[in-house]
C-alpha positions in Angstrom: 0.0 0.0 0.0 3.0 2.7 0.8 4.8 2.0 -2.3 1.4 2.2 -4.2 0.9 5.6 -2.4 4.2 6.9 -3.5 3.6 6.2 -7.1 0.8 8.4 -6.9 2.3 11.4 -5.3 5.3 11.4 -7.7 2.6 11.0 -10.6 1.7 14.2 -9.4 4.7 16.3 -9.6 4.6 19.2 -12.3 6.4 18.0 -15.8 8.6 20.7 -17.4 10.8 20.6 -20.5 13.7 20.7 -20.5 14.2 24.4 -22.4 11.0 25.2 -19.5 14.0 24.4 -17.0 16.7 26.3 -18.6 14.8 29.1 -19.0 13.9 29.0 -15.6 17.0 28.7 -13.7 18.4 31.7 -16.4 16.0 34.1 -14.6 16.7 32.9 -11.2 20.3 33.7 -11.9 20.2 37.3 -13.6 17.2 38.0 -11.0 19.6 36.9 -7.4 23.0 38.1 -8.9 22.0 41.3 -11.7 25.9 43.2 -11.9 29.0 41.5 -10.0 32.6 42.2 -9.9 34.6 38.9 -10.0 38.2 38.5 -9.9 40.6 36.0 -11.1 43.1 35.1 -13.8 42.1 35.0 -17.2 42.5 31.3 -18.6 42.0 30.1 -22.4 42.2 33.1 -23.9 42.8 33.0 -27.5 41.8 36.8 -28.6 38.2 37.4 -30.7 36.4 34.8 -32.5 35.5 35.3 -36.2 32.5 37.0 -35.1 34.4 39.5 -32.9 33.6 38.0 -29.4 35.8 37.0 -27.2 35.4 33.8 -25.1 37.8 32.3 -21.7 37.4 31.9 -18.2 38.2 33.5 -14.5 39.8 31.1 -12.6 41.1 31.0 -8.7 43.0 28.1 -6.9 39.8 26.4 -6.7 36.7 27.5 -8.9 36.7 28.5 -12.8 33.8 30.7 -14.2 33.2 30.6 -18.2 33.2 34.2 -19.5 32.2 36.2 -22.9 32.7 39.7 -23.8 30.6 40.2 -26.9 32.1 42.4 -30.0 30.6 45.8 -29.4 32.0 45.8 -25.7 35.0 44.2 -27.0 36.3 47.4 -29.0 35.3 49.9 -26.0 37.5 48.2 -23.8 40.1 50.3 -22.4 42.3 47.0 -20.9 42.4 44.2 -23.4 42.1 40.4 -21.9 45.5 38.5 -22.0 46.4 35.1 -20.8 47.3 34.6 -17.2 46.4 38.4 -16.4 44.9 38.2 -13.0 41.6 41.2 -13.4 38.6 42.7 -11.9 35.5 41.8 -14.6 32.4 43.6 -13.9 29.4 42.3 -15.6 25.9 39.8 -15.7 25.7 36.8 -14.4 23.5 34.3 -16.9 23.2 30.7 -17.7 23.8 29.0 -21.2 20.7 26.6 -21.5 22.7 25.2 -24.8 25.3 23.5 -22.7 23.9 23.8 -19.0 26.5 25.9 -17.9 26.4 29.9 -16.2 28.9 32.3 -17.2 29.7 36.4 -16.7 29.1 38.7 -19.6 31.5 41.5 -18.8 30.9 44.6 -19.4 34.1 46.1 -18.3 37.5 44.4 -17.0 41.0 46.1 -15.3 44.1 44.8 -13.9 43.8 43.8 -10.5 47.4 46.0 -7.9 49.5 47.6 -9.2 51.6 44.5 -9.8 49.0 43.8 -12.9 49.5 46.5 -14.1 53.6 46.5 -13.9 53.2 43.1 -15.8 50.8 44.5 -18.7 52.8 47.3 -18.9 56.3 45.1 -19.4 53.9 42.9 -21.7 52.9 45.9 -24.1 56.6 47.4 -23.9 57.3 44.4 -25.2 54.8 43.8 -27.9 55.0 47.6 -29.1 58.8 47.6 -29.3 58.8 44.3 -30.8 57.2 46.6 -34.0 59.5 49.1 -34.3 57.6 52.1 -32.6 60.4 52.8 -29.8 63.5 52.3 -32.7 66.4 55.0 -32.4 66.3 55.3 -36.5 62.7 56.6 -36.7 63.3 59.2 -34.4 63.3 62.9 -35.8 65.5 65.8 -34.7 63.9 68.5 -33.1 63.3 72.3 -35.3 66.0 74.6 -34.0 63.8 77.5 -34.4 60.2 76.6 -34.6 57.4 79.1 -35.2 54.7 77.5 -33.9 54.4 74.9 -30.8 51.4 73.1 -29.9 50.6 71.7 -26.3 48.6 68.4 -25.1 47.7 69.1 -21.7 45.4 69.9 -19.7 44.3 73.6 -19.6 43.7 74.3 -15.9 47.3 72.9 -14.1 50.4 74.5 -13.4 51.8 72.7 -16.1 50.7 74.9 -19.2 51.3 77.5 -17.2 55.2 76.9 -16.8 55.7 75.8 -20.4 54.1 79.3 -21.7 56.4 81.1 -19.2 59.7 79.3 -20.0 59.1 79.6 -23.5 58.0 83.5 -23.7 61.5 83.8 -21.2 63.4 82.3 -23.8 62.0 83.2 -27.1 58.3 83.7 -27.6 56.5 81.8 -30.2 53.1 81.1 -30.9 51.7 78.4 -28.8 48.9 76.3 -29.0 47.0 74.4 -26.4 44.9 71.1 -27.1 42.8 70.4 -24.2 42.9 67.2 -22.9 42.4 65.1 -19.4 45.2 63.3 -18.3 44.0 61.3 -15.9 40.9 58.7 -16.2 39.7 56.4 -18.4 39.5 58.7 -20.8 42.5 60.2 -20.8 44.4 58.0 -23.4 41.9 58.5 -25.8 41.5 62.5 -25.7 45.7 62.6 -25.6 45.6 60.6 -29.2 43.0 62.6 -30.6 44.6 65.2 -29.7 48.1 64.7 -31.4 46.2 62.9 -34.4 44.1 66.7 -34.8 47.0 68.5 -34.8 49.0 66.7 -37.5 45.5 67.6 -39.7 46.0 71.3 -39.3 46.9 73.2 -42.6 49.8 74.7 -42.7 47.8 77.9 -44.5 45.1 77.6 -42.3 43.1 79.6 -40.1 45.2 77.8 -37.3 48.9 76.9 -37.8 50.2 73.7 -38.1 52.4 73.5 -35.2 56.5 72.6 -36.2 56.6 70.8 -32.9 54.5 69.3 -29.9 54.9 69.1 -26.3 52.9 66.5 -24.4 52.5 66.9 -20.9 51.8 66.1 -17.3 52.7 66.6 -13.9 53.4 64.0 -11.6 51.8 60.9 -9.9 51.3 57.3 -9.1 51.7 54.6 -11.7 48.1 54.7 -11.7 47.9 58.4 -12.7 50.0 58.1 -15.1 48.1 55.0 -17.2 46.4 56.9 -19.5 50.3 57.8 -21.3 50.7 54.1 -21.4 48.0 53.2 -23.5 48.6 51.6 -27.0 46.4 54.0 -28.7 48.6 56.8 -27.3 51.6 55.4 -27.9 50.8 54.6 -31.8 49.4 58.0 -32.2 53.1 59.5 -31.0 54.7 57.0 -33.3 52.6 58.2 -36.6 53.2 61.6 -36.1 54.6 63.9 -38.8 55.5 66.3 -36.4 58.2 66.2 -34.0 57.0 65.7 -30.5 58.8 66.3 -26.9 57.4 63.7 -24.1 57.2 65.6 -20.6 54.9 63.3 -18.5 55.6 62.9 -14.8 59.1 63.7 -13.3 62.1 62.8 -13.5 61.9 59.5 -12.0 58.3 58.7 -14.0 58.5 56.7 -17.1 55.3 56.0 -19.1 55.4 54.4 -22.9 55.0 57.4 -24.7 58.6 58.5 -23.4 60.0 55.6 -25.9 58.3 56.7 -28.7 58.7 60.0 -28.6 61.5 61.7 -30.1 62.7 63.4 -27.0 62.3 62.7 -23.4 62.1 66.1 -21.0 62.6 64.9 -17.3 59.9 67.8 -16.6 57.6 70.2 -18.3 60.0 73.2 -18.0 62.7 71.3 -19.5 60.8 70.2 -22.1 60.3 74.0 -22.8 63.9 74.9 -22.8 64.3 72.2 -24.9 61.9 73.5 -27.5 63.1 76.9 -28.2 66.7 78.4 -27.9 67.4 82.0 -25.7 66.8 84.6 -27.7 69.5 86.9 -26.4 72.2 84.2 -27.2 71.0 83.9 -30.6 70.9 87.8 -30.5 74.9 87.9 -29.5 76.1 85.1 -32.0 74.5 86.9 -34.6 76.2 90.1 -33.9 79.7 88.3 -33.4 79.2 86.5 -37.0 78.3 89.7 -38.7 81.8 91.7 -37.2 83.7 88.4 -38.4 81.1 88.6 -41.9 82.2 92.8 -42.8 85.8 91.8 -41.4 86.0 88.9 -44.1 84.1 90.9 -46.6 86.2 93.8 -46.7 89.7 92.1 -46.2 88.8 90.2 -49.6 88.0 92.9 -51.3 91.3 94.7 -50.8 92.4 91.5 -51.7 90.9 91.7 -54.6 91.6 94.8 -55.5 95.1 94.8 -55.1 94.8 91.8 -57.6 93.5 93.6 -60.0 95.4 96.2 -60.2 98.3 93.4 -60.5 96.6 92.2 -63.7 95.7 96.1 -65.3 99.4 96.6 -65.4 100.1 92.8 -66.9 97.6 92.8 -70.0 98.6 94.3 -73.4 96.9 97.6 -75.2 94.0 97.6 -77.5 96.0 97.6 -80.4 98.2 94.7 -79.6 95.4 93.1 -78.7 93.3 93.7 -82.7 96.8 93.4 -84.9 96.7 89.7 -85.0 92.9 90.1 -85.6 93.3 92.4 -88.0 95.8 91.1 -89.9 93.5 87.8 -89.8 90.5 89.5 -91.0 92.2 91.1 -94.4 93.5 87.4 -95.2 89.9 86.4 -94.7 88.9 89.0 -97.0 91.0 88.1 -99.8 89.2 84.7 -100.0 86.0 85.5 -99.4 85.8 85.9 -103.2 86.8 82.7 -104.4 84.8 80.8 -101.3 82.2 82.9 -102.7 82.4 81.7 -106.5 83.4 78.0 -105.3 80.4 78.1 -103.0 78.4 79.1 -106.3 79.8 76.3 -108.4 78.5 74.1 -105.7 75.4 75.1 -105.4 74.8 74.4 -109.0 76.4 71.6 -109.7 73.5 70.6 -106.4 71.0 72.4 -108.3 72.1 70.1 -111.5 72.2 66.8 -109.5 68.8 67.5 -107.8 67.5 66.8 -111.6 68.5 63.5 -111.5 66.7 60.9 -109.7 66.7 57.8 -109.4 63.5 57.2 -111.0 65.0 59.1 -114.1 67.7 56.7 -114.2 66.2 53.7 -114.4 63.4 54.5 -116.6 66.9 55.3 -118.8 68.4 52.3 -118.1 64.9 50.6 -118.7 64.9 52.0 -122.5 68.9 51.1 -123.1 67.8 47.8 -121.9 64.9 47.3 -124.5 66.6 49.1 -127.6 70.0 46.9 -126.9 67.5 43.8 -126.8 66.1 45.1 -130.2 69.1 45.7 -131.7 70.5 42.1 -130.8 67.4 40.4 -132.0 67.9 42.2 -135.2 70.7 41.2 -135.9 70.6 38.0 -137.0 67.9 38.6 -139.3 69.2 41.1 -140.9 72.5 39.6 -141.7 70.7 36.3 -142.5 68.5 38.8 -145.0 71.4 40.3 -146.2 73.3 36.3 -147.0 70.2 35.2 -148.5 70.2 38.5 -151.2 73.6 37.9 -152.1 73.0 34.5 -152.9 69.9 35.6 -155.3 72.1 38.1 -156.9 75.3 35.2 -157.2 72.9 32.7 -158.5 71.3 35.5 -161.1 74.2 36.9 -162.1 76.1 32.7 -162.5 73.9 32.2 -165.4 75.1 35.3 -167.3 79.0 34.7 -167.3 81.4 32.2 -168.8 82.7 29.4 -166.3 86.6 31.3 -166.7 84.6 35.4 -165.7 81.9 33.6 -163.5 85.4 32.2 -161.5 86.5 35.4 -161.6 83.4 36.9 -160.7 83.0 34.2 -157.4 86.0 34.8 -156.6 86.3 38.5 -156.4 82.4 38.1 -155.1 83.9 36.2 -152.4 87.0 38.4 -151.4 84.0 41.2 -151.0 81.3 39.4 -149.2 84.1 38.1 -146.8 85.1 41.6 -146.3 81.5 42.7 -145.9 81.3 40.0 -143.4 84.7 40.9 -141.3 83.2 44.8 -141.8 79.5 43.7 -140.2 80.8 42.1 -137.9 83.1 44.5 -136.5 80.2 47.3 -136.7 78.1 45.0 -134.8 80.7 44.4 -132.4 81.6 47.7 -132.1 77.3 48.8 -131.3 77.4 46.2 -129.2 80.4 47.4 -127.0 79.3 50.8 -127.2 75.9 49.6 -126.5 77.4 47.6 -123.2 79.0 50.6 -122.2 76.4 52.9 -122.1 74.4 50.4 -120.2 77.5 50.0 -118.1 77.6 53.4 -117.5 74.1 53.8 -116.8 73.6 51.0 -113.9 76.9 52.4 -111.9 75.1 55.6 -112.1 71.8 54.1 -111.2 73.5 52.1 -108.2 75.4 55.2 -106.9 72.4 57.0 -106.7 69.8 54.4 -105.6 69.5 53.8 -101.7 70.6 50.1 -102.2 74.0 51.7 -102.2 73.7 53.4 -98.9 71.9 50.5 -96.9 75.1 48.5 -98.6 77.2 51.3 -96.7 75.5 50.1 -93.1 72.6 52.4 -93.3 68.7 51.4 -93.0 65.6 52.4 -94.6 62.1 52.7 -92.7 59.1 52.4 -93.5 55.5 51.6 -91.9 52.6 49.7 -92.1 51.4 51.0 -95.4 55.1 50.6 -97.0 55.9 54.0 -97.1 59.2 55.7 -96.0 59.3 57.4 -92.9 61.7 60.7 -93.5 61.0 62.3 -89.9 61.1 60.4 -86.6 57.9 63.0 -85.4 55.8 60.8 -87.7 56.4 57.6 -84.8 54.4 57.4 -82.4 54.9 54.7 -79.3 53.2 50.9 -80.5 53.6 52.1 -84.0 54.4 49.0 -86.3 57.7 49.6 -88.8 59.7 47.6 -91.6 63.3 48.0 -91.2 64.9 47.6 -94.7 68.6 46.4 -94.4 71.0 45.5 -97.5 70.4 42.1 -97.5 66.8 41.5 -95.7 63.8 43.2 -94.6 63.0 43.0 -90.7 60.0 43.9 -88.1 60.0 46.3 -85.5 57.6 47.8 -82.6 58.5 51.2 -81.7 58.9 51.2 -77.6 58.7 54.8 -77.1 58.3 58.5 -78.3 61.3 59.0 -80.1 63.2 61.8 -78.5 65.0 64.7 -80.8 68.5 64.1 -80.4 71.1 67.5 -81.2 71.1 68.1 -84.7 74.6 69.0 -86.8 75.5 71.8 -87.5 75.8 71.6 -91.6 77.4 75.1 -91.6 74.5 77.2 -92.7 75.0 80.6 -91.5 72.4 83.3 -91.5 73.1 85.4 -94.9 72.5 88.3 -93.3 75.3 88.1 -90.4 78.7 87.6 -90.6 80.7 84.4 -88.4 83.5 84.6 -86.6 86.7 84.2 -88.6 89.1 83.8 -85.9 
């Protein structure tokens, strides 16, 4: 009977599901717990996931928490989560109902003592000089003389107020001040705003873009100072274009941006002195370099004077100087008329060549060609023409005469057709060798003058895609397709570039109306 009786009490016990459960105990948790601060040592960090959060645990000696800080709380973070970093997370407490598990959504996380901090610090000195941004090489010299300084500080401490006076002591410059906070969360940011504003200013702008920049701070505990140890900070100092003087803290304080600035000042005031030179000095050097200037000046002008004078008594008169000239310029005179009558002749013998061209000359040699080939084709007709009449006449004339006259008659018949025969030949000989000749004589004159002669001599002929010649190199252009006409081939070519005009000659032209130098 009991055991019946406690089947029927558990048979009614409320039934939930299992997401009914998860749900469940995920408002119990965010209802008892809402915001906690939790600390511990960061384990299984492995930076963001793909989608920008970032998932690990808080551990202790003997508990371990799961943690997430999602994407867009991710970037506003001021500390960033390393491994082993023991922190203070502030954030929700919640439950997972997709793996049964609770975990802390933190909304913001910091080192926990100042030995946290003296670790992160060592960890991001490391990390950030490990990239260059505290190297000796990238660091600028300072502007002797700049005209314009600009200050990142804040606007209501003693420490604008010293800079301003040590500079207007020493040499007074137009200074501008960036107000920033430099201590608190925020400070970091504002101070790399701040530098990254003024290396935007136009240099013709309403504002002028400082030639050097001060950052500043009095000083404090390691604390205080964090905000000048932030990366953002430090990168900011690193990309600047303009020089910048580091004067955070005292002597005895060092923060990040010290390394990568391009000059340390142990204090505010000194980073002032360091700035500007001391007017009055400058003042005085100037004076003593313009005594020792007029002193040099004047000393080489005597010098120089004395010189000269040396020289005036050394050179020769104006008529020694023209009787060599002179005597040079009547000499030139007395040629000028035959230069003149040879240049003439010259000229006209051009004027006379410039008549023959090449087309001229072949056309000529074209027509020798053809009559010579007429005349040779002739010949044998003619003097088979010739045989064959004096055979008609021999055999006419045969039957008229008496064996004893017609032997007379062959013979003396024969004596003149054989010298008729030795007298043809030798006239055909004869046009044929002055025929040859002349032909000769025509294809030396057509080879001297036809370009075949000069590519033979090493030059080249050009021409483009439509086969013409190309007599200028303006008419190239870069891409341009040319035939390249040697003595013994033709060859391709791409031109590569605009040609450029080389110096031309000088063929000795003078302008007819002045006169050269004869000497």
């Amino acid at each position: 009977m009991s055991d019946m009786k406690n089947t029927d009490s558990l048979s009614n016990v409320a039934e939930f599901s299992v997401s009914e459960i998860s749900i469940a105990l995920k408002r119990t948790v965010e209802d008892i717990f809402g915001h906690v601060r939790v600390r511990g040592e960061i384990s299984g960090y492995r930076g963001p996931h793909a989608s920008g959060h970032c998932y690990f645990s808080l551990k202790d000696e003997r508990s371990r928490l799961e943690a997430v800080i999602w994407k867009g709380v991710f970037s506003r973070l001021k500390f960033l989560p390393q491994e082993g970093l023991e922190v203070i997370a502030t954030g929700k407490l919640t439950t997972y109902p997709g793996s049964s598990k609770y975990q802390i959504v933190i909304e913001s996380i910091e080192p926990a003592g100042a030995g946290a901090l003296m670790a992160l610090l060592e960890e991001r000195k490391r990390k950030l000089g490990a990239e260059g941004l505290f190297a000796e090489e990238r660091k600028r010299p300072l502007p002797f003389m700049p005209r314009t300084i600009g200050v990142v500080t804040s606007p209501t401490g003693a420490v604008i107020r010293d800079i301003i006076h040590r500079i207007a002591d020493r040499f007074p410059v137009h200074v501008l001040v960036w107000p920033v906070r430099v201590q608190g969360e925020t400070a970091g940011a504002e101070v790399s705003r701040a530098i990254a504003g003024f290396n935007t200013f136009d240099p013709g702008g309403p504002l002028p873009r400082p030639d050097l920049l001060i950052v500043a701070r009095g000083g404090g505990s390691l604390e205080d100072l964090w905000g000048f140890n932030d990366e953002a900070v430090v990168r900011a100092v690193a990309a600047s274009q303009i020089p910048i003087i580091s004067a955070v803290g005292h002597e005895t304080d060092w923060t990040l941006i010290d390394l990568a600035a391009d000059r340390r000042a142990p204090t505010p005031t000194g980073a002032a002195e360091m700035a500007v030179p001391v007017k009055a000095e400058l003042e005085a050097g100037l004076a003593r370099l313009s005594a020792r200037l007029k002193g040099a000046i004047s000393r080489d002008l005597d010098r120089r004077s004395q010189g000269l004078r040396a020289v005036a008594r050394a050179l020769p008169s104006p008529d020694q100087l023209f009787a060599l000239p002179r005597r040079r310029f009547d000499e030139a005179a007395g040629r000028i008329v035959r230069a003149l009558h040879a240049s003439a002749q010259r000229k006209r013998l051009k004027h006379e060549g410039l008549r023959l061209s090449i087309g001229s000359l072949e056309r000529r040699l074209v027509e020798a060609r053809r009559r010579a080939a007429q005349c040779g084709a002739r010949l044998p007709v003619v003097f088979s023409g010739l045989l064959r009449n004096k055979r008609v006449r021999l055999e006419r004339d045969g039957g008229r005469i008496t064996p004893r006259v017609t032997s007379e008659r062959i013979a003396l018949n024969r004596q003149k057709l054989d010298a008729a025969t030795g007298r043809l030949d030798r006239v055909v000989r004869q046009r044929l060798d002055g025929a040859r000749g002349r032909l000769d004589q025509t294809e030396r004159l057509a080879r001297t003058l036809s370009y075949q002669g000069v590519l033979e001599r090493g030059f080249a002929l050009v021409r483009d895609a439509s086969d013409r010649p190309v007599k200028r190199a303006a008419e190239l252009s870069a891409g341009q397709e040319v035939h390249i006409q040697f003595y013994d081939e033709i060859a391709g070519a791409v031109i590569a570039g605009k040609p450029v005009a080389g110096p031309r000659k000088d063929t000795g032209a003078k302008d007819p109306g002045k006169q050269g130098s004869l000497f």
